[in-house]
Each structure stands twice: as C-alpha cells, then as structure tokens.
N, CA, C and O of each residue as an XYZ file, in Angstrom:
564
protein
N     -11.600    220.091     56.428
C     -11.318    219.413     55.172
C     -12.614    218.815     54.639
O     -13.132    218.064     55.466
N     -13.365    218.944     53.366
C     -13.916    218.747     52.978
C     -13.979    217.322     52.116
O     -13.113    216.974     51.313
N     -15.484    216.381     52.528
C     -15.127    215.087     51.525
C     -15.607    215.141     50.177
O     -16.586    215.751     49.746
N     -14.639    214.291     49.465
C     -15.211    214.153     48.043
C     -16.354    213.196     47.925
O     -16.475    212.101     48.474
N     -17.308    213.913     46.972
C     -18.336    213.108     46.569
C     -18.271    212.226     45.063
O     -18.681    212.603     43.965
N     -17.717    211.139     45.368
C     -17.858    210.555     44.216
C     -18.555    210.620     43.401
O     -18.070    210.594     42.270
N     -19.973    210.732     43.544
C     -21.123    210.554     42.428
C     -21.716    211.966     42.030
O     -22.717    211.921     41.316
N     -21.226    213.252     42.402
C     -21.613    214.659     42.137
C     -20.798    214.840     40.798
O     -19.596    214.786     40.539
N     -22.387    215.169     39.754
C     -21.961    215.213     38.183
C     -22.467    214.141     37.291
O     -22.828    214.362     36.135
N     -22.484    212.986     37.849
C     -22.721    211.634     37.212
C     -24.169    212.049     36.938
O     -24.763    212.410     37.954
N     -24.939    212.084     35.700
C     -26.274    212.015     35.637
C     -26.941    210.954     34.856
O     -28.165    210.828     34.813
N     -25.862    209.980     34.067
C     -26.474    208.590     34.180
C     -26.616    207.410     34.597
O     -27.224    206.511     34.016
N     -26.077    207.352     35.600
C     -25.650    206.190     36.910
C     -26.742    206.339     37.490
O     -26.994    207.298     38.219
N     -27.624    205.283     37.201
C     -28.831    205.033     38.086
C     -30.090    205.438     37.727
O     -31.145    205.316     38.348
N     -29.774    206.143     36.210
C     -31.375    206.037     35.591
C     -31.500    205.532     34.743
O     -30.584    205.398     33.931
N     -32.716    205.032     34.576
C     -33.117    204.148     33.546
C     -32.533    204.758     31.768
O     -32.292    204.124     30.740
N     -32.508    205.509     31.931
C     -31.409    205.756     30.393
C     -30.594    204.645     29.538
O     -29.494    204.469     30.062
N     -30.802    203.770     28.288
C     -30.376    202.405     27.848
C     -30.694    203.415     26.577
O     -31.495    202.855     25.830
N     -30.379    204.523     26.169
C     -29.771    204.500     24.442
C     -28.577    205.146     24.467
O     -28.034    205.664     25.442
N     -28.077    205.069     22.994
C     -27.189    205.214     22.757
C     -26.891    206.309     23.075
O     -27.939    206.951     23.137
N     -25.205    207.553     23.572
C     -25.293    208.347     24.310
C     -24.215    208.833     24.197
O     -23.429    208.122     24.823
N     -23.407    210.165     23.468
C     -22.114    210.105     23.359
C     -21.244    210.408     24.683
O     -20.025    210.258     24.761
N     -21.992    210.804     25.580
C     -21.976    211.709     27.105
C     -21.134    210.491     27.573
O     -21.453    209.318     27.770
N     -19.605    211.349     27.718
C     -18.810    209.930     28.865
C     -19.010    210.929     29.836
O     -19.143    212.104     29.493
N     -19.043    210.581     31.007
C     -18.723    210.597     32.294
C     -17.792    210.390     32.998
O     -17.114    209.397     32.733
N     -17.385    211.299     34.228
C     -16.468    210.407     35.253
C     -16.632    210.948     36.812
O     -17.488    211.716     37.251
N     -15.796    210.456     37.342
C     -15.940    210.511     38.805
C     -14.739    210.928     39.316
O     -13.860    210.703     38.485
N     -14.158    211.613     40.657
C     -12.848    211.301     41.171
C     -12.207    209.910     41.267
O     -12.770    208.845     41.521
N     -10.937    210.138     41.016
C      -9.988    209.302     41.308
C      -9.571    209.361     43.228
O      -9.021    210.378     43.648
N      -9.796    208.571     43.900
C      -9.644    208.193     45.057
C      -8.349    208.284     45.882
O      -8.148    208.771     46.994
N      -7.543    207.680     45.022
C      -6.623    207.419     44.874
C      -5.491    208.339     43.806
O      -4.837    207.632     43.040
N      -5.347    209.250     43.765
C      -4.865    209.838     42.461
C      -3.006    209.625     42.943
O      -2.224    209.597     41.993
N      -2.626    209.537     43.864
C      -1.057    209.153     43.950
C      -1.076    207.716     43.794
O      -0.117    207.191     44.361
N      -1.544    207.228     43.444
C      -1.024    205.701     43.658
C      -1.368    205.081     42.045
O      -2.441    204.686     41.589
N       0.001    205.170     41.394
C      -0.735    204.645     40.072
C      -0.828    203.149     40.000
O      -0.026    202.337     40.460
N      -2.196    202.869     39.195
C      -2.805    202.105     39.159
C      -3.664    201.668     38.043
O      -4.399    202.470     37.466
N      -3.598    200.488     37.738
C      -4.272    200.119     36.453
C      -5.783    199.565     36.206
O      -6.329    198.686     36.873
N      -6.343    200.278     35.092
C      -7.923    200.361     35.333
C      -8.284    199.220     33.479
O      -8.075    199.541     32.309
N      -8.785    198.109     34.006
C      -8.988    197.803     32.548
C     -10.496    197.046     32.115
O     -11.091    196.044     32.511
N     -10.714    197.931     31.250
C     -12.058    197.702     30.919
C     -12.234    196.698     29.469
O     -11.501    196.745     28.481
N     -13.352    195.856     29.663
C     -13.549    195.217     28.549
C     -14.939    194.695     27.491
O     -15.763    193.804     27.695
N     -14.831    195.405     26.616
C     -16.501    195.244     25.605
C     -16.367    194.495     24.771
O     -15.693    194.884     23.817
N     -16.928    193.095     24.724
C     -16.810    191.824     24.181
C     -18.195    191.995     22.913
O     -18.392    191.172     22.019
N     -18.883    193.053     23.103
C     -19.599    193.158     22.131
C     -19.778    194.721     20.914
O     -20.846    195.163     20.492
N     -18.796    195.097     20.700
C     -18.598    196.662     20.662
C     -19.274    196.122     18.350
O     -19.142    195.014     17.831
N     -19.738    197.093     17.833
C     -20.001    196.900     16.496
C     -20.023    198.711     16.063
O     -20.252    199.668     16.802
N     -19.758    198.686     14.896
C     -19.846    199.899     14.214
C     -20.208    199.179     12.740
O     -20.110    197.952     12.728
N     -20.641    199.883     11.425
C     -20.349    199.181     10.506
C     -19.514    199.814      9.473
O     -19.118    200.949      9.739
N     -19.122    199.227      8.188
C     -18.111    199.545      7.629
C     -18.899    201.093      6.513
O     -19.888    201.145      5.781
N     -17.852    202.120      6.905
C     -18.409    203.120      6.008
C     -18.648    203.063      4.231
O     -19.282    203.768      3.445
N     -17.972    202.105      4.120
C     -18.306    201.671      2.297
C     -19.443    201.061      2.007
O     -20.418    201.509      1.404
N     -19.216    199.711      2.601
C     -20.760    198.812      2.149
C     -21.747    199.103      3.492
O     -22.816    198.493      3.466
N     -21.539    199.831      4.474
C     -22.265    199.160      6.073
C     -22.641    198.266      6.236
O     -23.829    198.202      6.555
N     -22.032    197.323      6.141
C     -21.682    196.317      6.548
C     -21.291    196.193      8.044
O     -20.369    196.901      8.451
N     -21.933    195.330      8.908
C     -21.770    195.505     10.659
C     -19.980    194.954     10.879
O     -19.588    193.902     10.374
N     -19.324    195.608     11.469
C     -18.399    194.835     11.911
C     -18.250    194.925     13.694
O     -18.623    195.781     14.497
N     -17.690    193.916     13.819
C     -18.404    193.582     15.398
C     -16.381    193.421     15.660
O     -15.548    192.956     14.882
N     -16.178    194.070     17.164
C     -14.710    193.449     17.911
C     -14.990    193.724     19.617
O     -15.872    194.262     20.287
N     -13.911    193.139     19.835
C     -13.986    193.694     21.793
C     -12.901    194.604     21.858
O     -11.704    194.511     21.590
N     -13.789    195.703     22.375
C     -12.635    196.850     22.786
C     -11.670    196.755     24.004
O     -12.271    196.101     24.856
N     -10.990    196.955     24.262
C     -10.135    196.617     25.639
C      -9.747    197.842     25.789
O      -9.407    198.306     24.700
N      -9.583    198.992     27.122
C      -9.491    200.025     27.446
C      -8.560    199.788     28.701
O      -9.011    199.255     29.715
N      -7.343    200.170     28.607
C      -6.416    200.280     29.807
C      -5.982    200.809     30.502
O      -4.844    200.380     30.697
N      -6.339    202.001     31.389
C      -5.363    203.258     31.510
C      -5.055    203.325     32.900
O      -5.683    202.641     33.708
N      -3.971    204.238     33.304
C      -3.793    204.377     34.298
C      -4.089    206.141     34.786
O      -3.557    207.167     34.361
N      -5.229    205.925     35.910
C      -5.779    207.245     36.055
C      -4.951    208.397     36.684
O      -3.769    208.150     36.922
N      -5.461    209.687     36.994
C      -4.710    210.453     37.061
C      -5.774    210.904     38.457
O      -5.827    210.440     39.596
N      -6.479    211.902     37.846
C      -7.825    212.816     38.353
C      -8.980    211.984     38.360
O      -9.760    212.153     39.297
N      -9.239    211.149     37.535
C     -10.716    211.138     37.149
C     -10.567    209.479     36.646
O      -9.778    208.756     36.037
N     -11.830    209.418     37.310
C     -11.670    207.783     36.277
C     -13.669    207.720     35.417
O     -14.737    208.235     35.747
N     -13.256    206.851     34.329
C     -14.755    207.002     33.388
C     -15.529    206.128     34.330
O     -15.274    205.245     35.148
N     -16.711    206.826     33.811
C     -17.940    205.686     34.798
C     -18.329    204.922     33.833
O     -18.532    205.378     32.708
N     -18.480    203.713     34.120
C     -18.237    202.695     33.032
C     -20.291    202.453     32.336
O     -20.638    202.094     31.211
N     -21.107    202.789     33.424
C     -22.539    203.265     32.684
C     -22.290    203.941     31.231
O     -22.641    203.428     30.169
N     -21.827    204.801     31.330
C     -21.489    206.246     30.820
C     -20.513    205.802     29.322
O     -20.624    206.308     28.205
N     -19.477    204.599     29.801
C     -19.263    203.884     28.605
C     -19.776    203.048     27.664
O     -19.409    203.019     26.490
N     -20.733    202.276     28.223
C     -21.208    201.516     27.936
C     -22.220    202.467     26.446
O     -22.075    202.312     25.233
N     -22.944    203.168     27.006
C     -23.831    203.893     26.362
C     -22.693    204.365     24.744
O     -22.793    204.192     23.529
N     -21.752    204.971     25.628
C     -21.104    205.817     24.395
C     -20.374    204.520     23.518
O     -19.947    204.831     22.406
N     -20.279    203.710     23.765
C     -19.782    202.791     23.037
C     -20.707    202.033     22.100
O     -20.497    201.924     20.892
N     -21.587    201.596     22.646
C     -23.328    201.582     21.959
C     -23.268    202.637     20.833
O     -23.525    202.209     19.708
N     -22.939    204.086     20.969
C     -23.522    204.796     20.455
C     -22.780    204.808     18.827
O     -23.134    205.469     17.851
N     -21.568    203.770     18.958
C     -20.746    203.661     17.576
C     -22.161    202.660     16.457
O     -22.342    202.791     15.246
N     -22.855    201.823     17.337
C     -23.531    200.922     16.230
C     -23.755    201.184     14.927
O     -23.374    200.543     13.948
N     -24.406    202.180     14.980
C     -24.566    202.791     13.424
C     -24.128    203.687     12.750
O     -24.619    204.316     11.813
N     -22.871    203.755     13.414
C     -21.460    204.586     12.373
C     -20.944    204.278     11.763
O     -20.414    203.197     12.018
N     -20.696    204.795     10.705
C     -19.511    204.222      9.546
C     -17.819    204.190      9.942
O     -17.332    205.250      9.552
N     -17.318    203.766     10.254
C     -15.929    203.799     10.940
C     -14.811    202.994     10.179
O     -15.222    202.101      9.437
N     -13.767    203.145     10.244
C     -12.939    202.281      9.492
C     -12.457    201.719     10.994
O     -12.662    202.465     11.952
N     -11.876    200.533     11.201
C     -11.053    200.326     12.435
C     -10.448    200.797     13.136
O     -10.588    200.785     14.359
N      -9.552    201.375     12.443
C      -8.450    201.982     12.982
C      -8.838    203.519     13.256
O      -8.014    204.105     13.959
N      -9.927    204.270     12.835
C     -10.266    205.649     13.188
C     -11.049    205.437     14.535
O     -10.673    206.011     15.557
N     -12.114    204.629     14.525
C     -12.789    204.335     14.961
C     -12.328    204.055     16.849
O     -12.881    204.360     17.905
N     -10.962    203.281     16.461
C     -10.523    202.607     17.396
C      -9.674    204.255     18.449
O      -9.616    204.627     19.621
N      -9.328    204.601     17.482
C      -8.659    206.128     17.795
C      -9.371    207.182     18.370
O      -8.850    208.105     18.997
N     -10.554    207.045     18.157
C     -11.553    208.179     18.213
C     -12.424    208.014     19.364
O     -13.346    208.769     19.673
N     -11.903    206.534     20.221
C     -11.867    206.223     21.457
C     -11.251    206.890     22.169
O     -11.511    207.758     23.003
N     -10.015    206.225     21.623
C      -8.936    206.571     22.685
C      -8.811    208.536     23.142
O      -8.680    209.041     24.257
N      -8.908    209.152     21.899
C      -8.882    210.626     21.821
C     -10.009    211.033     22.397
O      -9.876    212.244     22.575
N     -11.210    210.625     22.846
C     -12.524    211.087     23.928
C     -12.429    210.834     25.072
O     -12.888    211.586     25.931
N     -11.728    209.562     25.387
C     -11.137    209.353     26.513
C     -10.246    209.914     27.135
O     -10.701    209.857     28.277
N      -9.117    210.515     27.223
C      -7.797    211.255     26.467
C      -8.488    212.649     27.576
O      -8.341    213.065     28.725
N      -9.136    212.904     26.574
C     -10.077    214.443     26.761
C     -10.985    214.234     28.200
O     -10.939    214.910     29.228
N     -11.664    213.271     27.940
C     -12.381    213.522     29.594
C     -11.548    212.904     30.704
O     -11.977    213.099     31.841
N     -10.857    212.463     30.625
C      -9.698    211.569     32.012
C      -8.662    212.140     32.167
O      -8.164    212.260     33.287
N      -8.045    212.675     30.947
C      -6.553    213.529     31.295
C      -5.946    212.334     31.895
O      -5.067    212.742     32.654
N      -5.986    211.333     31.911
C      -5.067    210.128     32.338
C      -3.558    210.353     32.209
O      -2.911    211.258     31.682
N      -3.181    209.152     32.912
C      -1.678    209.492     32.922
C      -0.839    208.792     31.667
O       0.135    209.171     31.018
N      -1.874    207.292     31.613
C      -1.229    206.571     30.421
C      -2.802    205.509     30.061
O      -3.461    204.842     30.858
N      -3.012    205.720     28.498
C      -4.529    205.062     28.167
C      -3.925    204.515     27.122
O      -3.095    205.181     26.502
N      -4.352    202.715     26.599
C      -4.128    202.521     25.668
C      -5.732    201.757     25.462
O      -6.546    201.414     26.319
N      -5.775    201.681     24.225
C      -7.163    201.105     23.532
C      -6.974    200.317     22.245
O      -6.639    200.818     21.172
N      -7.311    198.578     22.542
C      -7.221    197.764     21.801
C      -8.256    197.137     21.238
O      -8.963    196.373     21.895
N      -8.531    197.471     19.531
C      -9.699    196.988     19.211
C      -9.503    195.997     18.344
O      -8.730    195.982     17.386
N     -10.334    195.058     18.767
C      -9.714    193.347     18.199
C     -10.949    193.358     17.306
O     -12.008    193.002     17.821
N     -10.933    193.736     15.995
C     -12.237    193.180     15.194
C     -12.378    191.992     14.593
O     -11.368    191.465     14.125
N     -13.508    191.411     14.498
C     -13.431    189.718     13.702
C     -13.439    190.090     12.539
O     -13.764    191.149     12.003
N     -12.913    188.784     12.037
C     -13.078    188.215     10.634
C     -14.359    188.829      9.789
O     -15.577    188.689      9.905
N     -13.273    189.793      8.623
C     -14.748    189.939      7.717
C     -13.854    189.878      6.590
O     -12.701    190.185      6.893
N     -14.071    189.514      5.137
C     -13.420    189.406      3.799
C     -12.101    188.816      4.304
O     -11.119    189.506      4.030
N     -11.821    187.463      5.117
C     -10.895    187.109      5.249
C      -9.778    187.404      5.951
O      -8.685    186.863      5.786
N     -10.061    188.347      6.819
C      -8.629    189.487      7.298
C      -9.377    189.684      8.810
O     -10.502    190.171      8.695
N      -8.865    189.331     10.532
C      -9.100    190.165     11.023
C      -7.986    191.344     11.308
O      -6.783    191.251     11.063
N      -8.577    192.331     11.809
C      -7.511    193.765     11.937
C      -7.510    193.968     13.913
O      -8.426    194.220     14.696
N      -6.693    193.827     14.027
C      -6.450    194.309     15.403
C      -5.731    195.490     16.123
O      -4.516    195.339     16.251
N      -6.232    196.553     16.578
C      -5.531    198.274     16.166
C      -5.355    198.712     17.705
O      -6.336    198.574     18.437
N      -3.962    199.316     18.327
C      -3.527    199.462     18.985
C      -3.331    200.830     19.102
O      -2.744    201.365     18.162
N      -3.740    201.640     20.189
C      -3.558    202.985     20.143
C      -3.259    203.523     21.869
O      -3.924    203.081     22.807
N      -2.190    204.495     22.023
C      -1.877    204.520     23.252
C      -1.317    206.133     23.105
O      -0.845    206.691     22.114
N      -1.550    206.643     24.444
C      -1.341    208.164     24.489
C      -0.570    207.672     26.005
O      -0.761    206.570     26.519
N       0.275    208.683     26.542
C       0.975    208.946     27.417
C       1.089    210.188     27.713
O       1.472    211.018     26.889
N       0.668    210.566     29.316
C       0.998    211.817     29.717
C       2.460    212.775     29.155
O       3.303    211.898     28.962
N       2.878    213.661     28.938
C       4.236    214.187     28.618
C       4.846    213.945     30.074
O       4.184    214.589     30.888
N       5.789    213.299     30.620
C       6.527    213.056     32.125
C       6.717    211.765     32.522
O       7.709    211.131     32.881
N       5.413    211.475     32.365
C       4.931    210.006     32.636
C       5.654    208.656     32.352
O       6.136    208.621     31.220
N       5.778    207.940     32.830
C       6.579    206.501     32.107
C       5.849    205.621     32.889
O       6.009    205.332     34.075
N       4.887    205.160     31.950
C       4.053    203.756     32.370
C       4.806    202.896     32.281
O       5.528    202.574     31.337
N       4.551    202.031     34.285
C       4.856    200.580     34.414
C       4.038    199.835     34.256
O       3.237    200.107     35.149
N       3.635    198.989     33.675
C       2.433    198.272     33.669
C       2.500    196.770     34.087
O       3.397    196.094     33.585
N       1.847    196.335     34.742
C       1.916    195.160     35.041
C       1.824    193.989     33.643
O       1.146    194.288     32.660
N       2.509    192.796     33.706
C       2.444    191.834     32.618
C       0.867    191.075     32.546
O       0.628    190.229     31.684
C-alpha cells in the first residue's frame, strides 16, 4: 500500500512567490470519510467597483466540507490578492469564488460569504453555496 504525499503538486507552498496569482491549489484530503468542516477567513479581501473603481474592501469567509482535496490556503491567499484590481460587482465577484473553488475541490458542500463595508451608505453581504448532488450538509452551529 502506497503513502500519500500531501505536498506532491503544491508549487507555491514554500516559495518566496507574494504576487498576485490566480493558481489555487490543493492537497489530499486525509481524511476523505469523515465529513468535516474547513473554514477559512480573509479579513482583508478588496476588489474595486467596475463603474467608478472605486476600492471596495469585505472579509470573505469560505466554508466547506471536503471531499478529495482540500485548498492550500498559500495558494488562496495569492488568488484572492489577485481580485485587487478587478472590477467586480459583489455579488459576481463573491460567486466567482465560490465557482473556482467548486472546480478545484469538487467538495461535498462549499459556501462563501462576502461581507463588504460600507460604501454610498449600504453595506451588501452575499451568500453563495453549492452542494454536492446526494449530499446533505450537517453543519455544525
């Protein structure tokens, strides 16, 4: 029986690499019978607004429960960076997470919450969640 190598594939974990980067990454899931909840959080995430560009700044919150694969969070970091100087509306923006994620994790259940601040009086807070077809996420409170 052969062991898994966690880190075979990963090629930005551990090099000096700090720009922006659309390249997610991932690793095995360890654990792939035992579902389990993975939650990530970017307290500094910005894109700006595609009309005026104008910066708008929120914290992304990323929840999922893995399947195969879980993201290497280097690998997020970068690709999340890499929104800074996009034009995005919130809610695409916030989606266009969740749907890259989606694609490289094949997860069982991912939801992605993007809390943006206050700009023209209004903040917008955008909720987006995919579910395996079978699947019925329990999630802890």
């Amino acid at each position: 029986m052969s062991e898994i190598n966690p880190t075979e594939g990963l090629t930005l974990l551990g090099q000096e690499q700090n720009q922006p980067n659309k390249q997610l990454e991932a690793f095995p899931n360890m654990n792939p019978g035992r579902p389990y909840t993975v939650t990530l959080v970017c307290p500094e995430f910005t894109c700006v607004c595609p009309m005026t560009g104008q910066p708008d700044f929120a914290t992304i919150t990323i929840r999922y429960i893995p399947d195969q694969k879980i993201v290497e969070s280097k690998s997020l970091k970068l690709y999340l960076w890499s929104f800074r100087n996009e034009g995005h509306f919130h809610e695409h923006v916030t989606n266009i997470i969740l749907d890259d994620l989606v694609t490289l994790l094949e997860p069982n259940y991912c939801h992605v919450n993007g809390a943006f601040s206050v700009r023209g009086g209004i903040s917008i807070i955008v909720d987006a969640d995919y579910t395996k077809p079978g699947f019925t996420p329990k999630l802890p409170s």
